[in-house]
Structure formats: structure tokens, C-alpha cells
One Martini backbone bead per residue (centre of mass of N, CA, C, O) as a GRO file, in nm:
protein
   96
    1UNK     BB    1   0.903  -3.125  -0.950
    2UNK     BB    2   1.116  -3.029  -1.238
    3UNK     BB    3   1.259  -2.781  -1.335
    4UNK     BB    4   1.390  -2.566  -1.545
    5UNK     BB    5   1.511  -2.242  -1.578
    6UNK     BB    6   1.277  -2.129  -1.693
    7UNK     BB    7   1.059  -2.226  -1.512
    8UNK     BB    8   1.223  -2.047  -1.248
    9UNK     BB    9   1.224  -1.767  -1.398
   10UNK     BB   10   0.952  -1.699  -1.426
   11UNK     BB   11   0.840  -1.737  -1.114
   12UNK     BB   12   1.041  -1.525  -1.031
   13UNK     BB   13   0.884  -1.275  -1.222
   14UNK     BB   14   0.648  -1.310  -1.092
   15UNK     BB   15   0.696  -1.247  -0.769
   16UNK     BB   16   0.818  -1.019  -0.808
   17UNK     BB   17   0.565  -0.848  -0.923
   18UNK     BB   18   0.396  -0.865  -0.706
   19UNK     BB   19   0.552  -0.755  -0.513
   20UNK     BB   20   0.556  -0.453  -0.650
   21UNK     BB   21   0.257  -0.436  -0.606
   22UNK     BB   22   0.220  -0.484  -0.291
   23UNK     BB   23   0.394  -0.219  -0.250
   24UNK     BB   24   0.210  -0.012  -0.355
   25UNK     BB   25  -0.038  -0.080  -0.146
   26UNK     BB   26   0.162  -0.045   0.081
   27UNK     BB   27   0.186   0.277  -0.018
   28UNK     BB   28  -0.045   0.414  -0.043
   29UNK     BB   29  -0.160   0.560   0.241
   30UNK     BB   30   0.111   0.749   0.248
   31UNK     BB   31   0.093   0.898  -0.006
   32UNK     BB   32  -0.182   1.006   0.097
   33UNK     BB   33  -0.119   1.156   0.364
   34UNK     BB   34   0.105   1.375   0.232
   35UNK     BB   35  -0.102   1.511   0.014
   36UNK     BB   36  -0.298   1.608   0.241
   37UNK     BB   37  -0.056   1.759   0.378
   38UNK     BB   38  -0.029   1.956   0.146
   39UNK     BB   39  -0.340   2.062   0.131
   40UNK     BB   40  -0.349   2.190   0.409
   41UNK     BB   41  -0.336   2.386   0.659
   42UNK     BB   42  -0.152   2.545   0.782
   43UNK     BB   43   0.040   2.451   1.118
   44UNK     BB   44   0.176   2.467   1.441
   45UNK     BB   45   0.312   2.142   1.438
   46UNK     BB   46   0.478   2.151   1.133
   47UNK     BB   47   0.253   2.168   0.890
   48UNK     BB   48   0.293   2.269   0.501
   49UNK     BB   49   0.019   2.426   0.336
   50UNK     BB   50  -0.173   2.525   0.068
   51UNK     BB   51  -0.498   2.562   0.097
   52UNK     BB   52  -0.664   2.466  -0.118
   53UNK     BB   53  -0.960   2.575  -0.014
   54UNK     BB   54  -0.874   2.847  -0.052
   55UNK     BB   55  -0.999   3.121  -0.294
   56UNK     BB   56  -0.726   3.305  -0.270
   57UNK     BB   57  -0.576   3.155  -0.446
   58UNK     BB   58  -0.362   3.138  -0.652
   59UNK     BB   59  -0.261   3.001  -0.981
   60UNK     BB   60  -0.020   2.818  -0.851
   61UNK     BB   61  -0.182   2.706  -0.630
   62UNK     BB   62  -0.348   2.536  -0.818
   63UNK     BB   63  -0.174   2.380  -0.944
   64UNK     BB   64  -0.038   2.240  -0.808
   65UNK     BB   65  -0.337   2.112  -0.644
   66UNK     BB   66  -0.351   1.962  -0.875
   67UNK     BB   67  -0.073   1.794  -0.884
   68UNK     BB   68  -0.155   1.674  -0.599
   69UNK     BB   69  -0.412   1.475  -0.709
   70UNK     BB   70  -0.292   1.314  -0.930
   71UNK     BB   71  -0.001   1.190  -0.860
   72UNK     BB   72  -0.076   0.916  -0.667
   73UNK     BB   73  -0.220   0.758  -0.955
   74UNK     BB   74   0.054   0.763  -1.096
   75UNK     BB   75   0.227   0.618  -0.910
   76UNK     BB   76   0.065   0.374  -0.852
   77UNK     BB   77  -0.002   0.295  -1.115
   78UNK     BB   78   0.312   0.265  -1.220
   79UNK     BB   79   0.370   0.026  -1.001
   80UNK     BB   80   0.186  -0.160  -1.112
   81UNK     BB   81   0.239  -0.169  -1.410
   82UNK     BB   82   0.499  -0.262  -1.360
   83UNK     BB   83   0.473  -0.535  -1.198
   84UNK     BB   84   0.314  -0.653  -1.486
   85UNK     BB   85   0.584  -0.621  -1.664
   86UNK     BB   86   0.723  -0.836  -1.534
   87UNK     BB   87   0.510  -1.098  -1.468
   88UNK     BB   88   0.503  -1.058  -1.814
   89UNK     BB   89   0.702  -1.093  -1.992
   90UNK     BB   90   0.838  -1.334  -1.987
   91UNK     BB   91   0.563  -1.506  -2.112
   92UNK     BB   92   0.587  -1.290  -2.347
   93UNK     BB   93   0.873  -1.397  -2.495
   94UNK     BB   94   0.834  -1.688  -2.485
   95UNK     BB   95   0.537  -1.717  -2.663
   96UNK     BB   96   0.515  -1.446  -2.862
   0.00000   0.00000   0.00000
């Protein structure tokens, strides 16, 4: 079967797609653990952590603690976005 350039140019940009979200799920579990560790106490071998689990947290280190929970969501969720719109974008262009 011989493809003519659109039909080239869709898988090409549905691979990308795939490509980019499954970059996202092999990156989930390094940006939780940087998370993790910045959310742990702070500890003797060189890693600096905010406590969020300690009751005398100020206001500011509960927002942060607030804003690293969210974060990583927001990131993976932000890269399969994007790997979905790029998947799609082509094929919703051309039929749509």
C-alpha cells in the first residue's frame, strides 16, 4: 500500500502524539519523586525539604506544600494534553 503525503504526514504526527504522551508517563514517577522529596524534612544527606507535614508550617510553606501537590498533575496531565492535540489535531483538520 503507497500512502500519498497527507496520509505520510497523519501517521507521522499520530506517532509524534503517542511518542509525547508516553514520554509524559515515563517521566510521572521522577517528578513524583522529586515531589516527594521536597515535600519530606529536611534530612542529613543533602536533601531539602519543606515539612509539609509539620503542624507549625508559616502560611507561605503551606501554599507551596499546597502547589507541590498539585503541580505534577498539572504537568502530566498538561503533556498527554499536548500529545492528544498533536495526534488529533492533523485528522481533525482534514475531516473537520
Amino acid at each position: 500500500m503507497v500512502l500519498n503525503n497527507k496520509g505520510q504526514v497523519i501517521f507521522y504526527t499520530m506517532m509524534v502524539g503517542v511518542v509525547v504522551m508516553i514520554f509524559a508517563l515515563a517521566i510521572s514517577p521522577v517528578v513524583m519523586d522529586f515531589v516527594d522529596s521536597a515535600r519530606n524534612e529536611t534530612n542529613n544527606v543533602g536533601g531539602v525539604g519543606l515539612n509539609c507535614s509539620s503542624p507549625t508550617l508559616s502560611d507561605y510553606d503551606k501554599g507551596a506544600c499546597m502547589i507541590l501537590d498539585i503541580t505534577p498533575m498539572y504537568f502530566i496531565g498538561a503533556l498527554i494534553l499536548i500529545g492528544g492535540i498533536i495526534a488529533g489535531a492533523k485528522i481533525l483538520i482534514e475531516h473537520g
